[in-house]
C-alpha positions as CSV (number, residue, x, y, z in Angstrom):
1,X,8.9,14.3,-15.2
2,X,8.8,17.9,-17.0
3,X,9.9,20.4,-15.0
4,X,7.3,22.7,-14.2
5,X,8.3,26.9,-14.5
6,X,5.4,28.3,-11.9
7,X,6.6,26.1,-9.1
8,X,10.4,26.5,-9.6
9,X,10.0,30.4,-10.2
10,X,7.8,30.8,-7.1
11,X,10.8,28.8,-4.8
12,X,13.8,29.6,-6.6
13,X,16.3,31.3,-4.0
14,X,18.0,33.3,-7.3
15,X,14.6,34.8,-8.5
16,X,14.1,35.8,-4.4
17,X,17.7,37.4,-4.9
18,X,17.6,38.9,-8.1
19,X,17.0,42.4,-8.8
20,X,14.7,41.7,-11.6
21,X,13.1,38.8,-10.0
22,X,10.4,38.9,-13.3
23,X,14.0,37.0,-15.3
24,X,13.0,33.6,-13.5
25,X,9.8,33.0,-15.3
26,X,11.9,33.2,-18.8
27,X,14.8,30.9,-17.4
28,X,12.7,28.2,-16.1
29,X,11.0,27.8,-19.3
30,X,13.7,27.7,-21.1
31,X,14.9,25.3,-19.4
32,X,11.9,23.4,-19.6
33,X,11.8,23.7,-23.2
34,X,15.2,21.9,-22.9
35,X,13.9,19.1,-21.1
36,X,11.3,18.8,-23.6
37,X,13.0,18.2,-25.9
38,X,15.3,15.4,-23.9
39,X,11.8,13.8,-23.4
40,X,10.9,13.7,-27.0
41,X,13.9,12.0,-27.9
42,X,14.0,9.6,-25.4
43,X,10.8,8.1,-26.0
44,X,10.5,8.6,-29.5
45,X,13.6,6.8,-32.2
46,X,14.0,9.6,-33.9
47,X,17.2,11.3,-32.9
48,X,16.7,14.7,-32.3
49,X,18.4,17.4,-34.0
50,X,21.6,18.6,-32.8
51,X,21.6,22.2,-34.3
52,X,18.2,22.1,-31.7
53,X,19.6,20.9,-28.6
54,X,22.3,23.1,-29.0
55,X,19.9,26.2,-29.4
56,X,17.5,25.2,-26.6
57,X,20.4,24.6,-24.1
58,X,22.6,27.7,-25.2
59,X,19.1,29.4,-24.4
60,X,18.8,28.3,-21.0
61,X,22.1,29.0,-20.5
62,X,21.9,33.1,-21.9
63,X,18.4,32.8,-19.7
64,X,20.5,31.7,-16.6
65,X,23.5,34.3,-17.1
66,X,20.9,37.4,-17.1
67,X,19.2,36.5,-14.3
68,X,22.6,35.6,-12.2
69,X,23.8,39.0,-13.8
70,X,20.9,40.4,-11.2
71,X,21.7,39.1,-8.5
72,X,24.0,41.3,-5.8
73,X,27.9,40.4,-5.6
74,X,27.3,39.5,-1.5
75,X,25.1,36.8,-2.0
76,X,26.8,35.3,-5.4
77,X,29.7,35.2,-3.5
78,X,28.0,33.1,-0.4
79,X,26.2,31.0,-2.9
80,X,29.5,30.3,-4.6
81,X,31.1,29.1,-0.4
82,X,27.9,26.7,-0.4
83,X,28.5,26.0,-3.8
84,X,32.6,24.7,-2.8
85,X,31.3,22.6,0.7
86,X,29.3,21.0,-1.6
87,X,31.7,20.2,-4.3
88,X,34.4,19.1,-1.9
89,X,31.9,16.5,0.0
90,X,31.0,15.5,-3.4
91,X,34.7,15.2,-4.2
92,X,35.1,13.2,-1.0
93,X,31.7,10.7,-1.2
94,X,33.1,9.7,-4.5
95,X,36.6,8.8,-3.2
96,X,34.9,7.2,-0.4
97,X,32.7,5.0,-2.8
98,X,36.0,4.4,-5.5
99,X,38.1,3.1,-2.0
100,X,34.6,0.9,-0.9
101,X,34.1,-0.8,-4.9
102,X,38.1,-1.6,-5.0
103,X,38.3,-3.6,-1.5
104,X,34.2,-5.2,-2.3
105,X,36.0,-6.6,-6.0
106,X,38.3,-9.5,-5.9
107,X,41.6,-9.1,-7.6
């Protein structure tokens, strides 16, 4: 499913954050431009371009760095502690499945 730039823009906790808020609209496209394009190529057999991927996602990603450029160093930086807890209990889950799959296979 495509995603969809009015809903994301309206929730997003950057765009609530950022001091040019009107940056979101832009990002979310291009990011749904990207996925587009994912879409296309999945469901079609043509491959898609590489030279086109690479410009759609090195869009979103310029879209994504101004945006983040906006928002204030206090809540970055609290966004980057959530950003760690998560990381580390995705860091553990994994371990935790890698230690469950290695006793569930024979030897």
């Amino acid at each position: 499913m495509p995603i969809e730039a009015s809903s994301c823009s309206k929730g997003g906790a950057v765009s609530e954050y950022a001091s040019q808020p009107e940056l979101a609209p832009a990002f979310f496209r291009s990011i749904e431009d990207f996925d587009q394009l994912l879409a296309v190529a999945v469901r079609s057999s043509s491959n898609v371009e590489g030279e086109a991927a690479q410009a759609a996602l090195a869009a979103s990603l310029r879209s994504l760095d101004q945006l983040l450029a906006t928002v204030p160093a206090d809540i970055m930086d609290r966004s980057r502690t959530v950003l760690e807890v998560a990381q580390t209990r995705e860091r553990e889950l994994a371990k935790e499945l890698e230690a469950e799959r290695s006793v569930a296979v024979p030897a």
